[in-house]
N, C-alpha and C positions, 0 to 999 in steps of 0.2 A: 856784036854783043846784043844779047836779051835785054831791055829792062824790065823789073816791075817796079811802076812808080805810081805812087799814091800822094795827092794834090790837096792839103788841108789848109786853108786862113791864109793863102798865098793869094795875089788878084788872079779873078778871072779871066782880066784881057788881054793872057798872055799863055803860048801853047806850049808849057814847062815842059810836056812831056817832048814834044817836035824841038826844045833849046836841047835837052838832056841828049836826044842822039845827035843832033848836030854838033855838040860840044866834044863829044865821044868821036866822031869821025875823022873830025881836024884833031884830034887828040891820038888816034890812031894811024896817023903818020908821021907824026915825031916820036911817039912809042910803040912801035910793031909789038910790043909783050898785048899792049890790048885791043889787036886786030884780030885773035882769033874770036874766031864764031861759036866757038863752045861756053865762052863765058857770059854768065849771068850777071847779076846787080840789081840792089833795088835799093829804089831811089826815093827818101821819102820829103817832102816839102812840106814842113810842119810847123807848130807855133815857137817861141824858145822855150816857152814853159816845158813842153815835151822836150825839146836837144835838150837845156836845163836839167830835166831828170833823167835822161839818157847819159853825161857827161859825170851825175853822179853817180850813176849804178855802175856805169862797167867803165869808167877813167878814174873814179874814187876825188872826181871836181867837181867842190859844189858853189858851179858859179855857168853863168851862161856862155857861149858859142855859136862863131856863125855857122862851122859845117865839124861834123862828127864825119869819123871813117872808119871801119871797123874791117879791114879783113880779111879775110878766110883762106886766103890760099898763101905761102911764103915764095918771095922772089924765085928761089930757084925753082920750087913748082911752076910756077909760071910760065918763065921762061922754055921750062921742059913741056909743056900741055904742047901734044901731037893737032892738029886741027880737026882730023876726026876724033869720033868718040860722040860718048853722052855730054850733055850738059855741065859744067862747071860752074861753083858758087865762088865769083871774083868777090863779096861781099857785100858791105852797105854803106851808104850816106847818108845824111840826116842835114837836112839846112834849114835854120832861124829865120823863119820869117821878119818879126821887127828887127832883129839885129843886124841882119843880111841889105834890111831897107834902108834903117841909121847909116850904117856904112856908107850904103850907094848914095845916099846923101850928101854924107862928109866927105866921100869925095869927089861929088859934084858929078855920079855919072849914073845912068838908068840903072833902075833894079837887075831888069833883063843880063847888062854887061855886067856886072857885079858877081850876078848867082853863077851866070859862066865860067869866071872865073872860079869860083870856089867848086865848081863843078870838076871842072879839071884839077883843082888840088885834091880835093876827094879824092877824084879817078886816081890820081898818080900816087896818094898815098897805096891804095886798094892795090895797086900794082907797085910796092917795095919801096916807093921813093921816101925819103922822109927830108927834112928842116934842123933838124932838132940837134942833132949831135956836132955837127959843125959848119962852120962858115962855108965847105967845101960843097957840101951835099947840099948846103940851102941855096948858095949859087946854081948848083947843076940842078935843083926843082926847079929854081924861078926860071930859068933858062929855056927848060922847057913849058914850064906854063906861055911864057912870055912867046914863043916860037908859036904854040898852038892858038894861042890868042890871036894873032898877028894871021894864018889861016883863015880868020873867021872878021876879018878886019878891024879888031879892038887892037887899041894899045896898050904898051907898058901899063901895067898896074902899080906896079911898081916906081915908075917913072924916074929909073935913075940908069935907064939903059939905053942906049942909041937903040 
């Protein structure tokens, strides 16, 4: 996968754009929908004030967020995209600087593991997964966050799973 990722009020001493595809890699082998090479993403690292007005323009919430996901293709396109071809827009991500940092605070763990994580929630939304509708689906996301994470040698974020 492509990205284009754009690095604003995030720290310097960290290579977002080199976390973003290593998140993506271990993420692409517990979901082969986003191994192929034709897809695109852009990935932006911004303050909350922008996710903030991003979350009211096009969620119709006017309140802050750590990561926005917006996209573009629906699961069974997905899954049908041949590996040739032209370029594919898998969509976009948007992550909260202060919010994403609070977090990683409250729960005691680096920024860096943190945005990871919501990096692959992103992803997986971008690719069909969703939380939202029931107990079932929010299992099988964290399952795979949790899988990919554990790849990349972070733990449970969750912390309620062997």
């Amino acid at each position: 996968m492509d990205f284009d990722i754009d690095i604003d009020g995030w720290p310097a001493d960290v290579e977002w754009d080199a976390l973003t595809v290593r998140a993506h890699a271990a993420l692409g082998t517990v979901e082969p929908a986003l191994h192929n090479p034709r897809l695109t993403a852009s990935v932006l690292f911004t303050s909350d004030e922008e996710v903030h007005a991003l979350n009211r323009e096009w969620r119709g919430k006017d309140k802050p967020t750590n990561v926005l996901s917006f996209p573009m293709l629906e699961r069974e396109d997905l899954l049908d995209l041949a590996p040739e071809g032209p370029p594919e827009m898998l969509g976009d991500i948007a992550l909260a600087a202060g919010t994403c940092a609070r977090e990683a605070a409250e729960k005691g763990v680096p920024l860096e593991t943190h945005a990871t994580h919501l990096l692959i929630h992103g992803l997986l939304h971008l690719a069909g997964h969703d939380h939202v509708d029931s107990d079932v689906q929010a299992e099988a996301m964290e399952a795979l966050e949790i899988a990919t994470l554990a790849k990349l040698g972070i733990g449970d974020p969750y912390g309620d799973r062997n």
